[in-house]
C-alpha positions as CSV (number, residue, x, y, z in Angstrom):
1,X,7.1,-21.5,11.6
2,X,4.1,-20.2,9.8
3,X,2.1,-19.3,12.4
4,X,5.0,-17.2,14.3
5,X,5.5,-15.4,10.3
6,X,2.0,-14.4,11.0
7,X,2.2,-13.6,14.4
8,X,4.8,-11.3,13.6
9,X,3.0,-9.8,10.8
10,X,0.0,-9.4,12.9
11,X,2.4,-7.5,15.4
12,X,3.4,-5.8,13.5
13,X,0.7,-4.5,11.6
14,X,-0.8,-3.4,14.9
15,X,2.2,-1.1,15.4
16,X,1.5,0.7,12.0
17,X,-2.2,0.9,12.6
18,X,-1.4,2.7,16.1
19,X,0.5,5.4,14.1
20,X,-2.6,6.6,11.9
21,X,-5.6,5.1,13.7
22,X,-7.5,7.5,16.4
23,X,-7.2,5.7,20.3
24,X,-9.5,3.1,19.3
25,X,-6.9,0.1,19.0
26,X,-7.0,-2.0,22.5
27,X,-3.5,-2.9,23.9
28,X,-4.5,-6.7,23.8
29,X,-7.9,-8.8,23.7
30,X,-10.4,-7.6,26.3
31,X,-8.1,-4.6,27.4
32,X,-9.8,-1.6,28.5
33,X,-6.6,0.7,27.1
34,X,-6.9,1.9,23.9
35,X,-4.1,3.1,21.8
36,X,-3.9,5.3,18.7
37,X,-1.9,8.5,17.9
38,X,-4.6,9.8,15.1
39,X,-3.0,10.9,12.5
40,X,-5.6,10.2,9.9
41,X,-7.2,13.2,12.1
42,X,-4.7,15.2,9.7
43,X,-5.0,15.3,5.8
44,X,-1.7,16.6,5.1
45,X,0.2,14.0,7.4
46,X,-1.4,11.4,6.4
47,X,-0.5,12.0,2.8
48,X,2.7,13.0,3.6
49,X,3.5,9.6,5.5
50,X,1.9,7.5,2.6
51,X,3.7,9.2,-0.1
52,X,6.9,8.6,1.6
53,X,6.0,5.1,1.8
54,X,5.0,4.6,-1.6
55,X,8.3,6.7,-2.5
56,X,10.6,4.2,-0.5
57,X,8.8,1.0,-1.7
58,X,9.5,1.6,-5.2
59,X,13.0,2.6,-4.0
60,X,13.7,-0.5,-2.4
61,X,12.4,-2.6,-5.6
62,X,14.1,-0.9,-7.9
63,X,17.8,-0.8,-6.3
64,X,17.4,-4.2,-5.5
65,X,16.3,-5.5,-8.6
66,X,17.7,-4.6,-12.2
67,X,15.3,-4.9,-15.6
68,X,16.1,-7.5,-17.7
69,X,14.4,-6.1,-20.7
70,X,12.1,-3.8,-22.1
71,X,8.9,-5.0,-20.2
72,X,10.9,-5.2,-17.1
73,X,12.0,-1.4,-17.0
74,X,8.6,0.3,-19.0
75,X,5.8,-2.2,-17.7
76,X,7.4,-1.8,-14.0
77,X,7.0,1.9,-14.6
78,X,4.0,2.2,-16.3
79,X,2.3,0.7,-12.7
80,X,4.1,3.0,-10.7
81,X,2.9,6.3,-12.9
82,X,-1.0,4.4,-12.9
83,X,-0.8,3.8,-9.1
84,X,0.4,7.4,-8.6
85,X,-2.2,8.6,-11.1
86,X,-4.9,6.8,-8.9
87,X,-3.9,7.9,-5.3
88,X,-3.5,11.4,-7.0
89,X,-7.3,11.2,-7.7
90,X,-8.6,10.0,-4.7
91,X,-6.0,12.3,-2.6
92,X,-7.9,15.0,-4.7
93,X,-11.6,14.1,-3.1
94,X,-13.0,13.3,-6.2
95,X,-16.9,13.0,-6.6
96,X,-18.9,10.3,-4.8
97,X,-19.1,7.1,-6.5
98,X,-22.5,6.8,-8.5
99,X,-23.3,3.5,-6.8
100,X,-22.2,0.4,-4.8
101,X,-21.7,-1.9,-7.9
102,X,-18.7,0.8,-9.3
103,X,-17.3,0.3,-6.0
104,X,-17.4,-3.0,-6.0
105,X,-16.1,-3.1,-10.0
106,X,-13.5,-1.0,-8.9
107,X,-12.0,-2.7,-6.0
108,X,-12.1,-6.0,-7.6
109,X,-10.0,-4.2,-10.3
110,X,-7.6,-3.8,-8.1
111,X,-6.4,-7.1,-8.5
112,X,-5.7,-6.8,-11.6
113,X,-2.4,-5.2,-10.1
114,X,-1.3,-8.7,-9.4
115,X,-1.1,-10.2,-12.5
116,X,0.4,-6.9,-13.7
117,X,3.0,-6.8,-10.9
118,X,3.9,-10.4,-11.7
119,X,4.4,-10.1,-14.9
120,X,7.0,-7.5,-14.8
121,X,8.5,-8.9,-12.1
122,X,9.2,-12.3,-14.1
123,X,11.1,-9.5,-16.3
124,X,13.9,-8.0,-13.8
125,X,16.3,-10.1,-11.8
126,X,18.1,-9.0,-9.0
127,X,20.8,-6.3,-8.7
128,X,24.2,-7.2,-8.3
């Protein structure tokens, strides 16, 4: 059963890459096809479709799940405004990092999401 979850995933993942990627994704291993509709080729689009994303993922979470306190409701939208906050700046074309070790500081940061998540999650139960 696990391995057809990640088949699927897999799958389905290639699907979504085919929508942003340029032709570069081949149709199966070895295959001489490529596929890719490029819209990474275009800023605007490319925000525009991970935006809407973004928008419908927190949608989704927060009509199906209800807080059950005050960390559930302000710490679930405290990461929301940060995570907006930080696409906002790199949507912006900020500077050039000042070296590979704040890159490497930064996206190990990231996981600091997942304690954060987690915690706020173990705060909202879901809607009825």
């Amino acid at each position: 059963m696990g391995a057809t979850v990640v088949g699927v995933a897999v799958l389905s993942h290639w699907f979504m890459d085919a929508i942003v990627h340029r032709p570069d994704l081949p149709l199966y291993p070895g295959s001489a096809t490529y596929a890719g509709l490029g819209l990474w080729n275009s800023v605007v689009g490319t925000v525009v479709l991970e935006v809407t994303l973004f928008a419908l993922g927190v949608w989704f979470y927060l009509t199906s799940t209800r807080a059950t306190d005050r960390v559930g409701k302000y710490a679930c939208w405290s990461l929301v405004l940060f995570a907006t906050a930080i696409y906002a700046a790199n949507a912006s074309g900020g500077s050039v990092p000042p070296s590979s070790k704040a890159v490497a500081i930064v996206g190990l940061a990231q996981w600091l999401f997942v304690p954060w998540a987690a915690w706020f999650d173990r705060h909202r139960a879901p809607a009825r």
